[in-house]
Structure formats: structure tokens, C-alpha cells
NUNU-874442 format. One record per residue (C-alpha): residue number from 1; residue in one letter; x, y, z. Coordinates in steps of 0.05 Angstrom, whole numbers, plus 5000, padded with zeros to 4 digits. Layout:
BEGIN
PT / NUM / a / X / Y / Z;
...
END
This chain:
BEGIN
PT / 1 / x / 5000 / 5000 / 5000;
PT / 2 / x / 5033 / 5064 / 4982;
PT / 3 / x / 5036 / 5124 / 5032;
PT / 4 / x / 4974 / 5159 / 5049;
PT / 5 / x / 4976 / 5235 / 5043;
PT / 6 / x / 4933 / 5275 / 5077;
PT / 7 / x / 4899 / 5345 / 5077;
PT / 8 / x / 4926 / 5361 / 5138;
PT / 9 / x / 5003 / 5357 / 5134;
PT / 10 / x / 5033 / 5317 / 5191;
PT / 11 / x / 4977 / 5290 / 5212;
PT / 12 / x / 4978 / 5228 / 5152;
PT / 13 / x / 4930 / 5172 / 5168;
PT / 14 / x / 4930 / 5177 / 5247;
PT / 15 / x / 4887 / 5237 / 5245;
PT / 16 / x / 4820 / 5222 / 5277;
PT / 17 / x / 4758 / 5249 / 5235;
PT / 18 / x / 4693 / 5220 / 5226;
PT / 19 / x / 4703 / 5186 / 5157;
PT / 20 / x / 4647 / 5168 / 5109;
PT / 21 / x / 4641 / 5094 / 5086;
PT / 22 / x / 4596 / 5054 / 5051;
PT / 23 / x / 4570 / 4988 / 5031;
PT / 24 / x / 4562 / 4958 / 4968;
PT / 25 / x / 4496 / 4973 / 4921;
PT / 26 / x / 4478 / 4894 / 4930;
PT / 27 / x / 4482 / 4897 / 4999;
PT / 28 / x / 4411 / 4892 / 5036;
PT / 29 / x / 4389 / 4894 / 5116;
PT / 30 / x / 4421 / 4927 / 5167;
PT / 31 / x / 4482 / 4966 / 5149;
PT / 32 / x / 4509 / 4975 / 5222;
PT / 33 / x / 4505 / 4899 / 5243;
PT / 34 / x / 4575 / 4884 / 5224;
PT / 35 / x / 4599 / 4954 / 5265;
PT / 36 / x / 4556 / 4932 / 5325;
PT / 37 / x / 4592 / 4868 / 5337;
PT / 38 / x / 4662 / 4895 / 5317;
PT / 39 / x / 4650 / 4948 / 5370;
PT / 40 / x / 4622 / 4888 / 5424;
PT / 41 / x / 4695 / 4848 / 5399;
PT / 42 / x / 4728 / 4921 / 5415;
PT / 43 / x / 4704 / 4917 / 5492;
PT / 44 / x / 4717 / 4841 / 5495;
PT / 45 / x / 4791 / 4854 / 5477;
PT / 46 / x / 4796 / 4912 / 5515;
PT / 47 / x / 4811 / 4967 / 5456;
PT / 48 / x / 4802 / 5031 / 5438;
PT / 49 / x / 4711 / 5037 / 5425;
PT / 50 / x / 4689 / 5036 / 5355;
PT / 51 / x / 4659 / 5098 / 5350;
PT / 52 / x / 4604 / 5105 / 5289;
PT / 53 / x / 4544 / 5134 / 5275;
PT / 54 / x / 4494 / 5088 / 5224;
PT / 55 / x / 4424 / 5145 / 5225;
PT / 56 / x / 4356 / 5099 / 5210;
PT / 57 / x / 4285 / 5123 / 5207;
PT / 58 / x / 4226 / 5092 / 5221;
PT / 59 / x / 4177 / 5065 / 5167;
PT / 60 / x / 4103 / 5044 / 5187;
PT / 61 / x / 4084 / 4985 / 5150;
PT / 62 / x / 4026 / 4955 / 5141;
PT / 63 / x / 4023 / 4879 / 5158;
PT / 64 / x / 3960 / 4836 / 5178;
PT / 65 / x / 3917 / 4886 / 5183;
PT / 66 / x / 3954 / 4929 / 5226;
PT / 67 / x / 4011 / 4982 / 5229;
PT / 68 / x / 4082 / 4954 / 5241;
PT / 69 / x / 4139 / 5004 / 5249;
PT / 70 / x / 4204 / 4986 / 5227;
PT / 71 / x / 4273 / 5010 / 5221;
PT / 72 / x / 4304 / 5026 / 5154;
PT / 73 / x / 4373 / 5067 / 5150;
PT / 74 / x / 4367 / 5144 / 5135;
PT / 75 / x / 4425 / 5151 / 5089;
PT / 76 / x / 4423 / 5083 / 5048;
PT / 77 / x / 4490 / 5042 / 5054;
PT / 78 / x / 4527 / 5104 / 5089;
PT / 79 / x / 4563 / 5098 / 5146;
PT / 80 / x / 4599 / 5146 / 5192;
PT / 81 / x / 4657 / 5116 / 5236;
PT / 82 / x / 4705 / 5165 / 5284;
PT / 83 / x / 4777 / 5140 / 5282;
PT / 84 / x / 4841 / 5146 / 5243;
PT / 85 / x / 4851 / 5121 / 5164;
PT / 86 / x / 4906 / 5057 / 5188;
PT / 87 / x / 4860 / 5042 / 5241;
PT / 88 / x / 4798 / 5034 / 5192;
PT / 89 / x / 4846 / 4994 / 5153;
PT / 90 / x / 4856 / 4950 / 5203;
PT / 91 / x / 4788 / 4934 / 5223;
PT / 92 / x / 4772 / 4929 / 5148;
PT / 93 / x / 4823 / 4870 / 5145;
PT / 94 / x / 4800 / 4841 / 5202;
PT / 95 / x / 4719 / 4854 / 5208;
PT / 96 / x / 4690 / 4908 / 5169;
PT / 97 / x / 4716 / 4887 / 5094;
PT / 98 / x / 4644 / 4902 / 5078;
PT / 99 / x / 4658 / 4978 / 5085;
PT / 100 / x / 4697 / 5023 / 5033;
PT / 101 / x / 4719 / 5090 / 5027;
PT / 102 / x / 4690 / 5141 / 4981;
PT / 103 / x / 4743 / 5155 / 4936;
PT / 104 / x / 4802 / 5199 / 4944;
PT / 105 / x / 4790 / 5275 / 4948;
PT / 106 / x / 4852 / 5310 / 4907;
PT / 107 / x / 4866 / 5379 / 4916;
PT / 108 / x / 4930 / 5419 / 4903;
PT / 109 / x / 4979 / 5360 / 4904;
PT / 110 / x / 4945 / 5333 / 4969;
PT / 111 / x / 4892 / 5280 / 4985;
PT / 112 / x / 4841 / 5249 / 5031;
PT / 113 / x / 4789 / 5213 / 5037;
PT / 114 / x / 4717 / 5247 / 5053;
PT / 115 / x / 4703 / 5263 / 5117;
PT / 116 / x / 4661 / 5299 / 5172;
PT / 117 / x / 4684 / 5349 / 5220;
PT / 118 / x / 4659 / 5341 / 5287;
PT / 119 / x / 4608 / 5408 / 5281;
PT / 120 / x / 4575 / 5383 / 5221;
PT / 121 / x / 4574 / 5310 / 5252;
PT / 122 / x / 4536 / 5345 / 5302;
PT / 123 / x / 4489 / 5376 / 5254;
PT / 124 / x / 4479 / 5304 / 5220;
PT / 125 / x / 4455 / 5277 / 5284;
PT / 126 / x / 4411 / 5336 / 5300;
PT / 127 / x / 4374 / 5334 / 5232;
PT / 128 / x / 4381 / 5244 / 5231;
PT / 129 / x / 4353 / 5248 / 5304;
PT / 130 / x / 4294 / 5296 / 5270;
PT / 131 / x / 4272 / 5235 / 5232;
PT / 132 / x / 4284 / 5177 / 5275;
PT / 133 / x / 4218 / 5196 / 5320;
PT / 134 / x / 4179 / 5214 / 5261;
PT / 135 / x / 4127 / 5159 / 5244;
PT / 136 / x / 4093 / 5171 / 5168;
PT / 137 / x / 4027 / 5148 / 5191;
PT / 138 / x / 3994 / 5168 / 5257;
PT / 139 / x / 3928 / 5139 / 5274;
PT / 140 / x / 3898 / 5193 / 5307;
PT / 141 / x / 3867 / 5182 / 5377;
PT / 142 / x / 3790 / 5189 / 5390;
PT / 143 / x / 3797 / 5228 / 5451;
PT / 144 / x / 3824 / 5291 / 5409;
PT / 145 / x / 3768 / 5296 / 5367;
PT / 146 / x / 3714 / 5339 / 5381;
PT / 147 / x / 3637 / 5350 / 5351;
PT / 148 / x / 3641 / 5380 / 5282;
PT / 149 / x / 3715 / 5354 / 5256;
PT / 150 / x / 3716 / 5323 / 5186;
PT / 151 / x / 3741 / 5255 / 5187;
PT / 152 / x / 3758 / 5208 / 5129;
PT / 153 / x / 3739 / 5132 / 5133;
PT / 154 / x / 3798 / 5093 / 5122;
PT / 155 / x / 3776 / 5014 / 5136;
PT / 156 / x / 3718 / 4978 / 5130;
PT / 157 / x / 3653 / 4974 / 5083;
PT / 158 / x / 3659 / 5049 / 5086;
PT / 159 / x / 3730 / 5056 / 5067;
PT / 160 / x / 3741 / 5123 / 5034;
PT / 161 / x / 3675 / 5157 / 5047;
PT / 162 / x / 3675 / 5225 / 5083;
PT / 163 / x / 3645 / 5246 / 5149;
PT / 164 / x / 3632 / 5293 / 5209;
PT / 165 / x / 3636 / 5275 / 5280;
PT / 166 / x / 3572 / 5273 / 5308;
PT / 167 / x / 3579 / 5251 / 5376;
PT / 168 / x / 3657 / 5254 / 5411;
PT / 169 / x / 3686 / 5210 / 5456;
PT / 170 / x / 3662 / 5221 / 5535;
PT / 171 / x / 3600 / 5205 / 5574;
PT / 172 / x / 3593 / 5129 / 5561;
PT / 173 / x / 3612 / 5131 / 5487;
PT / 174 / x / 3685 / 5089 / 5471;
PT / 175 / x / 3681 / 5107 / 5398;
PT / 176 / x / 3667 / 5162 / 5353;
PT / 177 / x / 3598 / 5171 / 5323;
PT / 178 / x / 3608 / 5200 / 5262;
PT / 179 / x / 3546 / 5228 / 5207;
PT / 180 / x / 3562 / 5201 / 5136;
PT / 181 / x / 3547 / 5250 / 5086;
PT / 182 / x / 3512 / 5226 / 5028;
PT / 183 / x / 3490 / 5171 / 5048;
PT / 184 / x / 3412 / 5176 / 5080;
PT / 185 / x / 3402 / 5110 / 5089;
PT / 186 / x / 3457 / 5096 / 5138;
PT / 187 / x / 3459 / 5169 / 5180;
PT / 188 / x / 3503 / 5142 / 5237;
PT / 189 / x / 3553 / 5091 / 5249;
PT / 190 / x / 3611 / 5078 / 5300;
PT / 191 / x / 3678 / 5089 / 5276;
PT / 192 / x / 3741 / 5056 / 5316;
PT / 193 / x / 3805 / 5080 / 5333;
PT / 194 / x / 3844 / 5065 / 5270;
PT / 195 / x / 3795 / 5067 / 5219;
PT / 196 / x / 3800 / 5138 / 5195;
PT / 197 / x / 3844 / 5204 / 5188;
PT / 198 / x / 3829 / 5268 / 5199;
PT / 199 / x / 3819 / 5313 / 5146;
PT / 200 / x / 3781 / 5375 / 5169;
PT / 201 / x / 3773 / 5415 / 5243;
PT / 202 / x / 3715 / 5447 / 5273;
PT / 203 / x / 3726 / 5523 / 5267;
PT / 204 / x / 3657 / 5538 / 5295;
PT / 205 / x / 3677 / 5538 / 5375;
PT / 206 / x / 3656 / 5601 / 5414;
PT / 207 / x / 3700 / 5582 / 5475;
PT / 208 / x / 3721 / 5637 / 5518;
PT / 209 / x / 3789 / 5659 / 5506;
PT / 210 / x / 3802 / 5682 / 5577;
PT / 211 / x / 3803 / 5612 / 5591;
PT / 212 / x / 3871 / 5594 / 5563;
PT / 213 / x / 3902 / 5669 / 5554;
PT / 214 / x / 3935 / 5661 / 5628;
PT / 215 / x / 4000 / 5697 / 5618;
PT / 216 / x / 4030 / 5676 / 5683;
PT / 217 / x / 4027 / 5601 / 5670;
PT / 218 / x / 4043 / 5609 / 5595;
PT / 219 / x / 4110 / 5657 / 5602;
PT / 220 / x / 4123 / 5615 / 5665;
PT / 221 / x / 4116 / 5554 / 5623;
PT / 222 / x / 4166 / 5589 / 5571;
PT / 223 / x / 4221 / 5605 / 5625;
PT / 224 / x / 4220 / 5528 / 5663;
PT / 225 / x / 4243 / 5512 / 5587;
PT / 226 / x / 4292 / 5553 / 5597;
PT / 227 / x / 4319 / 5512 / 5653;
PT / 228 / x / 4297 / 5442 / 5629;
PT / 229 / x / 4352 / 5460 / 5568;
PT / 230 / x / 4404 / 5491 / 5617;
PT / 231 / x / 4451 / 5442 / 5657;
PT / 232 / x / 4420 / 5457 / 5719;
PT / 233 / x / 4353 / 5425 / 5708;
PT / 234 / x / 4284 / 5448 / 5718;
PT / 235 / x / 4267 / 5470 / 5791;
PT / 236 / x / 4209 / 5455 / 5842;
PT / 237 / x / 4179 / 5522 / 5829;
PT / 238 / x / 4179 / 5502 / 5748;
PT / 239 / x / 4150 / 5427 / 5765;
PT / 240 / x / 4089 / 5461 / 5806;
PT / 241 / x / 4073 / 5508 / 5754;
PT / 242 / x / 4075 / 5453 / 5704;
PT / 243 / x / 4031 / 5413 / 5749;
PT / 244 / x / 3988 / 5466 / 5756;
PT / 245 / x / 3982 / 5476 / 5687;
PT / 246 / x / 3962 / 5404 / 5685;
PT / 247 / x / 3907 / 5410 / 5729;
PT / 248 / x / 3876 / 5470 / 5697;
PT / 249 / x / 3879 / 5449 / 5630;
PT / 250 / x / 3891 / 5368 / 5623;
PT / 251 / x / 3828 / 5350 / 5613;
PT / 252 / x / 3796 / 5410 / 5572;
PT / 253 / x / 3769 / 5394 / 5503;
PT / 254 / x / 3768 / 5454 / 5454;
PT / 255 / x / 3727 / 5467 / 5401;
PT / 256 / x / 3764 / 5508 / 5345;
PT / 257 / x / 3830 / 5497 / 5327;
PT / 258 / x / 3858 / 5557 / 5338;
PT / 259 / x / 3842 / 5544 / 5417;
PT / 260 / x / 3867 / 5470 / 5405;
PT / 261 / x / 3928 / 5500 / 5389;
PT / 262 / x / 3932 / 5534 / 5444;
PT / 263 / x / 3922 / 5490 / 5494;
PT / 264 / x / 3964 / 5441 / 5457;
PT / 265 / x / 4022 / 5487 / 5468;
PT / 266 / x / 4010 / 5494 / 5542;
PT / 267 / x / 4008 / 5425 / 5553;
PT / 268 / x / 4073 / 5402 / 5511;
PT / 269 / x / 4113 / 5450 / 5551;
PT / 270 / x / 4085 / 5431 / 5617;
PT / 271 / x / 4090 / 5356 / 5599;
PT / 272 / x / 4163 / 5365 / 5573;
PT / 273 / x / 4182 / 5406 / 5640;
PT / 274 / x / 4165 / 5343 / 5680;
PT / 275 / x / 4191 / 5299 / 5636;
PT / 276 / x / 4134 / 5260 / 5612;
PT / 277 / x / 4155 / 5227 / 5549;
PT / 278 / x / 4098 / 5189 / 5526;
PT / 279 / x / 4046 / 5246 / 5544;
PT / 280 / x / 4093 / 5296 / 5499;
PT / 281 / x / 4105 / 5238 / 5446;
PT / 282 / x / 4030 / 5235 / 5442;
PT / 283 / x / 4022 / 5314 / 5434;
PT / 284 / x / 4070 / 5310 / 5383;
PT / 285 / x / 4039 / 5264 / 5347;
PT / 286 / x / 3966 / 5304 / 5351;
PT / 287 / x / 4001 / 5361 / 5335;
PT / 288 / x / 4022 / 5340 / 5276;
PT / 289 / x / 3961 / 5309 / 5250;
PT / 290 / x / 3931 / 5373 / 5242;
PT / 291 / x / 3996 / 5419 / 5232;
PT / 292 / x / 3967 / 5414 / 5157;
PT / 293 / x / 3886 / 5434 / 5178;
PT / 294 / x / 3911 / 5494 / 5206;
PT / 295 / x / 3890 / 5557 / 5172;
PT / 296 / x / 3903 / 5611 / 5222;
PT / 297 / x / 3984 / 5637 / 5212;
PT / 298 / x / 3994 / 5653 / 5282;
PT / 299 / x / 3958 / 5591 / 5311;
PT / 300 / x / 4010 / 5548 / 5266;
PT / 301 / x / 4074 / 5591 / 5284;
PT / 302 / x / 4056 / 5577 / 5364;
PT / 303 / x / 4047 / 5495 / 5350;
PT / 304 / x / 4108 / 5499 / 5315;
PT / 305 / x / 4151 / 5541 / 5358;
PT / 306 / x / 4129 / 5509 / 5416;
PT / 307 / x / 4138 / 5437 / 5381;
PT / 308 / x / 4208 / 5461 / 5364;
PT / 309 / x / 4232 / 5484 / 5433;
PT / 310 / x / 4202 / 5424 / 5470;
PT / 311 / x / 4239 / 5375 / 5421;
PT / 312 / x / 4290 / 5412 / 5389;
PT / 313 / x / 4265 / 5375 / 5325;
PT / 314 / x / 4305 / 5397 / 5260;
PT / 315 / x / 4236 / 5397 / 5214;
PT / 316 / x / 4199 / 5440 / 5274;
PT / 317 / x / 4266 / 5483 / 5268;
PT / 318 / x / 4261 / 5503 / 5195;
PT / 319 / x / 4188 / 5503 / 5188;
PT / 320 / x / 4188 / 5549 / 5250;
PT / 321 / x / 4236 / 5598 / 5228;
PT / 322 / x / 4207 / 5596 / 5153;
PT / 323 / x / 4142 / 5618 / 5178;
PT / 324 / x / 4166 / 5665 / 5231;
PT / 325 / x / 4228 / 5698 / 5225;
PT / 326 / x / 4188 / 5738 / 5165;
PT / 327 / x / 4153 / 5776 / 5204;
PT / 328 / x / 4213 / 5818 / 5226;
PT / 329 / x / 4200 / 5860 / 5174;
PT / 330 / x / 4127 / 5875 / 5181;
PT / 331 / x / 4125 / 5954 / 5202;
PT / 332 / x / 4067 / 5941 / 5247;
PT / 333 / x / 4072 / 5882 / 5279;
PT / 334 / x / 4027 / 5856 / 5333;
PT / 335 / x / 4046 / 5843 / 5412;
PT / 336 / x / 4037 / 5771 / 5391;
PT / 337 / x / 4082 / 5760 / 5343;
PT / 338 / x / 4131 / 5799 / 5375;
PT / 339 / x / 4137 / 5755 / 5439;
PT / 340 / x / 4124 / 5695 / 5389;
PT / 341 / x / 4192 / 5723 / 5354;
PT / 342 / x / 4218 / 5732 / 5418;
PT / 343 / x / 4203 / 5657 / 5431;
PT / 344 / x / 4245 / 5632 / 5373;
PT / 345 / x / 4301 / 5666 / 5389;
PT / 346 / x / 4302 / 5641 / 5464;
PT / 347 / x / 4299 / 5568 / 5435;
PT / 348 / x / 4356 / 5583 / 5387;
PT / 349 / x / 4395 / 5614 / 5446;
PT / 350 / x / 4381 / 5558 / 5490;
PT / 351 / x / 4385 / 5494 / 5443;
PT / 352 / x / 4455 / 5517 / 5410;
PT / 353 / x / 4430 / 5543 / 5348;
PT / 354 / x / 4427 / 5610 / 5344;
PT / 355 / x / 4475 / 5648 / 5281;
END
């Protein structure tokens, strides 16, 4: 093998970068197996870890009838793996002889091969982490719909017809009574979890505002963030107001979406401050069942800033920003969308991406 030459003179093939390798086009299943059990032979014999990074996403199939998620790697046959050029070698001899090199990069009379730097490994895993949570098909729980939503049948003899909740979940009823339109001669039927999407949200609710526009609880909610993100942890006085919040608004059903919004964004904060996963994991995935319904700008930009701070999700980032950072130029603007600006630039502060 003739002598390696690198971009970075003196530092040859012992310089430690996260190098990009790949498998061959034939290859099929799981392109991190063979690094998983070179990294369990690396702690059996006492060496150095074998540091890599494989990204996957999940794919919902569907398989007997019901959804199955599975794993599927992000980035095809790519594979990301921190160490030196000799030492790759060596494990490529010995274990990973699947995994090549992309070729050569040459560049005034010097050469190496493509590679990562730590910052924009860190930006891989921040946008690769974005779509390892994100599930392509929700099935949306009956509890969050209300009387008026449009729904869309999606199993059973009614498979594809349209219809409008008629009676929601609550007081007795486990499923959804929905009022096919169209179709006199069958005016109501009971429609399972799982057996439609929704595709349309009541906009006819005449709740009282007042209700949710508490701006003690909500800017309160906004600064335990603060400290949930910071190294010092959230603090008793931000785990009582999030229990508070809890108790005030856990169990309310709204009617529009603009207040669904709303209350959505009080309880994903509160939920994150306490650290309750699935509850925020279920939000989430609400949330982003009808991120597309939503008609109102500033009802959107909340869900989404709010989705984006809780999570530091890279979609929720850029759809965020692309929607709000705008309105900086607006002459006028509104108190609103000032402290919703305001917002977005905390959780840029505060999750390491701000400039």
C-alpha cells in the first residue's frame, strides 16, 4: 500500500475524523450489524471503542391488518465511523471488509478521503435524530376529536367515504359517532380508533378565550424551558407550575383549532418540563396530524415554535423559522408575534442554534 497523504500535513493517516464509508449497492438489511459486533469484539479485547454513527428512520408498514413500524437506514449504505485512516484499515482486514471508502479527494497536490468534521457531525445527528421519532402514519386518537371535525373513513365497508363527528368521545361513548354524508340511508355509524384520518377541524367553537390566555402560566411555562435545556435542570417552582398547568387544563376539550392550538402548546411544555415522554410523544403526534388543517398563521407559528423548543426537532426548526422569522419585517407588527419572535430566538439561544 503506498503512503497515504493527507489534507492536513503531519497528521497522515493517524488523524482522527469522522470518515464516510459505505456498503456495496447489493448489499441489503442492516448496514450497522457488522459495526455493532466489531464494537462488542472492541470491549471484549479491551481496545480503543468503535465509534460510528449508522442514522435509520422509522417506516410504518402495514402487515395483517395492522401498522408495524420498522427501522430502515436514513442515508442508504452510508456509514459514519470516528477513528484514524490505518485504524479503519485495520478493522477492514480484520471485520468490516464490507465497508469502503468514498474515493480519494485530490486537491492541490494533496489527498484524503471524505470526511466529517465534528460540528457538522453534530448537525447530521441533529437533523438524523429529526427523523428517527417521526412515524409517516399516525392513527389519530378518538379522545382529540371533538363534535364538528371532518374525518375520512379509512377501513371497513365504508372505506374512503367522508364524514363529520357527530357525537365525541366522553359520557359512556368508547368510539366516535360519526354522520356520513351522502349517504341517507345509513345516517350514523361507529367508527374505531384506527379506521379513519382526519381531514378537516371544527372552526365553529365560541369558547372563551380568557380561559387559556393566562399569561403567568404560559410565560412561566416558557422560562422552566429555559431551565429544562440549561445544565442545571428544571426547579420545584417550574415542576408546580407545570403541574398546575396540568390540572387546569389536562382535561379541557376545545372546540376550534385555533384554541386546540393553544392548549396544545400549554400542555407540551408543561409535559416536557416534567419529563413525561409518552404524554409529549403523544402531543407531538396530535400536533402533527393537524399541523396541515391549520389555517390561522399565528395559531401554526405557536404549535410549531412550541413543538420546536420542546423537542429541538430539526423539521419543527426550519418550518418554524420559515414561517416566523418573516415577520421581522412587518412595520406594524402585533404584541403577539413579537413575543412569538421573541420565543424563537430564546429556543435558538438555549438549544445551541442561534447564528
Amino acid at each position: 500500500m503506498g503512503k497515504i497523504v493527507s489534507s492536513r500535513k503531519g497528521m497522515g493517516s493517524h488523524a482522527v475524523r469522522w470518515y464516510i464509508l459505505v456498503l456495496p449497492v447489493r448489499h441489503r438489511g442492516d448496514p450497522a450489524r457488522a459495526l455493532r459486533m466489531e464494537a462488542d469484539r472492541s470491549v471484549k479485547r479491551d481496545e480503543a471503542m468503535l465509534e460510528y454513527f449508522a442514522p435509520k428512520y422509522i417506516e410504518v408498514k402495514r402487515k395483517g391488518g395492522e401498522f408495524v413500524p420498522t427501522e430502515r437506514p436514513l442515508l442508504y449504505n452510508y456509514v459514519f465511523i470516528r477513528s484514524t485512516e490505518a485504524e479503519i484499515y485495520r478493522r477492514q482486514r480484520s471485520a468490516l471488509h464490507a465497508y469502503s471508502f468514498l474515493p480519494r479527494v485530490h486537491s492541490g497536490g494533496e489527498s484524503h478521503y471524505p470526511y466529517l468534521s465534528d460540528a457538522e457531525m453534530r448537525n447530521l445527528r441533529w437533523v438524523a435524530e429529526a427523523y428517527r421519532g417521526e412515524l409517516p402514519v399516525y392513527v389519530p386518537e378518538s379522545g382529540r376529536l371533538v363534535k364538528g371535525d371532518r374525518v375520512r373513513i379509512t377501513e371497513g365497508e365504508f372505506k374512503g367515504v367522508e364524514a363529520v363527528v357527530a357525537v365525541q368521545p366522553g359520557a359512556g361513548h368508547k368510539e366516535v359517532v360519526v354522520c356520513i354524508e351522502g349517504c341517507l340511508w345509513v345516517p350514523l355509524m361507529r367508527v374505531s380508533a384506527g379506521q379513519y384520518e382526519i381531514i378537516g377541524l371544527n372552526e365553529s367553537g365560541k369558547h372563551v378565550y380568557t380561559k387559556l390566555s393566562n399569561e403567568r402560566i404560559f410565560q412561566g411555562l416558557h422560562k422552566a424551558l429555559r431551565n429544562y435545556h440549561s445544565r442545571g435542570g428544571v426547579t420545584d417552582a417550574d415542576r408546580a407550575l407545570a403541574e398546575e398547568a396540568l390540572r387546569a387544563y389536562g382535561k379541557l376539550q376545545m372546540d376550534s383549532d385555533v384554541m386546540r392550538c393553544k392548549l396544545a402548546s400549554i400542555l407540551l411544555m408543561a409535559h416536557t418540563v416534567l419529563g413525561n415522554r409518552e404524554e409529549r410523544g403523544e402531543l407531538e403526534a396530535f400536533s402533527r396530524t393537524i399541523l396541515p388543517l391549520l389555517k390561522a398563521e399565528q395559531s401554526r407559528a405557536l404549535l410549531l415554535a412550541t413543538l420546536y423548543g420542546c423537542t429541538d426537532n430539526n423539521m419543527y426548526y426550519h418550518e418554524a423559522h420559515a414561517l416566523i422569522v418573516p415577520w421581522r419585517k412587518e412595520p406594524d407588527m402585533k404584541k403577539s408575534k413579537r413575543q412569538l419572535l421573541q420565543w424563537l430566538d430564546d429556543y435558538d439561544e438555549w438549544l445551541g442554534h442561534r447564528g
